[in-house]
N, C-alpha and C positions, 0 to 999 in steps of 0.2 A: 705290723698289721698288714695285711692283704688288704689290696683294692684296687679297683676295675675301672678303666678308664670311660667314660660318657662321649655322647657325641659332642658334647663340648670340646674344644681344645684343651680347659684346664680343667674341668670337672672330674673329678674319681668321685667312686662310690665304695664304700666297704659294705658288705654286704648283711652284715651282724648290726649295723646300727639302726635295720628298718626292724628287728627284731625287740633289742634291747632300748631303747629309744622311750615307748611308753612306762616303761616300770621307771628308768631312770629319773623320766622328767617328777614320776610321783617320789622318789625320793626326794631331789631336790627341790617340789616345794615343801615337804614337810621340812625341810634342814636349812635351806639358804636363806637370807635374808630379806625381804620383799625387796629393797632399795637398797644403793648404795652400788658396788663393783663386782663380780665374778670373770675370776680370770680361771682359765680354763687352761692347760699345761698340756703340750702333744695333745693337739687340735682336727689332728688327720686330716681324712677329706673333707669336715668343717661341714660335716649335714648333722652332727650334734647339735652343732652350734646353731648351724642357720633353725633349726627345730625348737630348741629352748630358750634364745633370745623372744620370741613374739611369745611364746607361753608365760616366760615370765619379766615381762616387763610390769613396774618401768625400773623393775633390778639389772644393770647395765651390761652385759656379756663381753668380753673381751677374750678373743679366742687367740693361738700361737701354735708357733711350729718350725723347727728350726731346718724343716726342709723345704727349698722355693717351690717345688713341684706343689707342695701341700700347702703352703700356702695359696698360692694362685687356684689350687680347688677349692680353700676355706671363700675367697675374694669371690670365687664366681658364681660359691649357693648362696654367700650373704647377699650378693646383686639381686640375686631371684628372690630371695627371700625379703629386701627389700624393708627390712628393721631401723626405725631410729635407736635401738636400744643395742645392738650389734656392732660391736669397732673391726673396724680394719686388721686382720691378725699382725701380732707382733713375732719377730727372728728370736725366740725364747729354747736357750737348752738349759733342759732342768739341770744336768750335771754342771753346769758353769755357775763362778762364785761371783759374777753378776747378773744380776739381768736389768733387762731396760724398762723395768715398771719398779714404783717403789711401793706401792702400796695395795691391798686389796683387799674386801670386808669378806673373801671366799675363794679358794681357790680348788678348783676341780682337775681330778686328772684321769679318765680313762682310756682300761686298755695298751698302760706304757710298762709300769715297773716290772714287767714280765718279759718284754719285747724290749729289755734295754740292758745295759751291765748294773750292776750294784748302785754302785756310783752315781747313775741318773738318780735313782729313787732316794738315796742320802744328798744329794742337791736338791729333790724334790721337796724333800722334809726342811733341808736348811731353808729352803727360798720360803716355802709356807709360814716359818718361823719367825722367818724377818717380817714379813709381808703383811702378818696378819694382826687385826686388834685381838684382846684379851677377850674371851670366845669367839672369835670367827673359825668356821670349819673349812679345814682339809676333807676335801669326798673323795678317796678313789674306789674305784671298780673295776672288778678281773676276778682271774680264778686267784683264789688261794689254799696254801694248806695250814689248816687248825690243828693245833694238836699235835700233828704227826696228819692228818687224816684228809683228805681229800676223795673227791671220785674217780673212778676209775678213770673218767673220759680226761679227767685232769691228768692224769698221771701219765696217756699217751700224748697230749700234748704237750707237757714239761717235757717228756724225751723226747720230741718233735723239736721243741725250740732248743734244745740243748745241741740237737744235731745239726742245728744249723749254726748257733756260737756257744762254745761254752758257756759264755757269761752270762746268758738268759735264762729263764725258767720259772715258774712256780715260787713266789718268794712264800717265806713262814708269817703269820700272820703277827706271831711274838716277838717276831725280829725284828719287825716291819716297826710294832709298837714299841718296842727298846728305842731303836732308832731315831722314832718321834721323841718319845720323851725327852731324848737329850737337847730338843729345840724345842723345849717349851710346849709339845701335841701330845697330849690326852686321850688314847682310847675312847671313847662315848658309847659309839654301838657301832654294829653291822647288820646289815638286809640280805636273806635273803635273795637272790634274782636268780633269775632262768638260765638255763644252761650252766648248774653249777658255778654259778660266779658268786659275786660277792659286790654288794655297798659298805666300805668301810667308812666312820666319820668318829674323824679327830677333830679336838677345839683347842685353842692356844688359849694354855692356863697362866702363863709369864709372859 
């Protein structure tokens, strides 16, 4: 993800989140749970978070990111934003076969298994697996391809990210869901969103 640095010392801003921001929050309260934990998986510059923690309390946000830079942006919108229901981001790579949380009634991730190798997004799936009770949803969001099928404007960006590392790009939607299933995630639905993207939500059925 691109992102701009504020007059803050730690502050970055991505510039896509003042866009996508509103539809997201309406998926997530249709889907998340009112109470209980949402951990949030590649956290960025943490204006998601500081944005959906006070909308949806007192469901508790727990943001991450396993780069310092990103985190100390997530630390400095939470400051401003100023949330009891907002934690402190946690050092979380999705691709590692641990992480420092054990449990979680939701876990969210946008904006990553696209902008990462394979690997992140199969650690993504394993940790939701572990993490999660018997229906708690996995939400992500980003472009993907159905089918075979995407938009155009997708299809310059997958070769945009591909030309910067192979391992990135556009993943398949059916892949993505193969891959879940093998942890126990469930398909449910997708939304619609702007700019050709996508809300996907899996629920742990095991």
């Amino acid at each position: 993800m691109t992102w701009q640095q504020q007059s803050g010392a730690a502050k970055r801003h991505a510039p896509a989140t003042q866009r996508n921001r509103a539809p997201l929050l309406a998926v997530l309260r249709e889907t998340l749970p009112r109470q209980g934990l949402a951990l949030e998986v590649a956290s960025g510059t943490g204006e998601h978070a500081a944005y959906f923690a006070p909308a949806l309390a007192p469901l508790v946000w727990q943001p991450s990111d396993p780069n310092p830079e990103l985190r100390a942006s997530i630390a400095a919108h939470a400051a401003e934003a100023a949330c009891e229901t907002l934690r402190p981001p946690l050092d979380l790579d999705a691709g590692a076969a641990d992480w420092p949380i054990a449990e979680a009634d939701a876990v969210v991730c946008i904006n990553m298994i696209h902008i990462a190798p394979w690997r992140a997004a199969e650690g993504l799936l394993a940790g939701a697996g572990r993490l999660l009770p018997a229906g708690g949803p996995l939400i992500l969001y980003g472009p993907f391809v159905v089918a075979g099928e995407t938009a155009e404007s997708n299809r310059a960006f997958d070769a945009s990210l591909k030309a910067q590392n192979p391992e990135w790009g556009l993943r398949a939607l059916e892949e993505v869901a193969e891959a879940a299933g093998r942890h126990g995630l469930e398909l449910t639905g997708t939304h619609a969103m702007p700019a050709n993207n996508l809300s996907v939500v899996f629920r742990r059925t095991r």
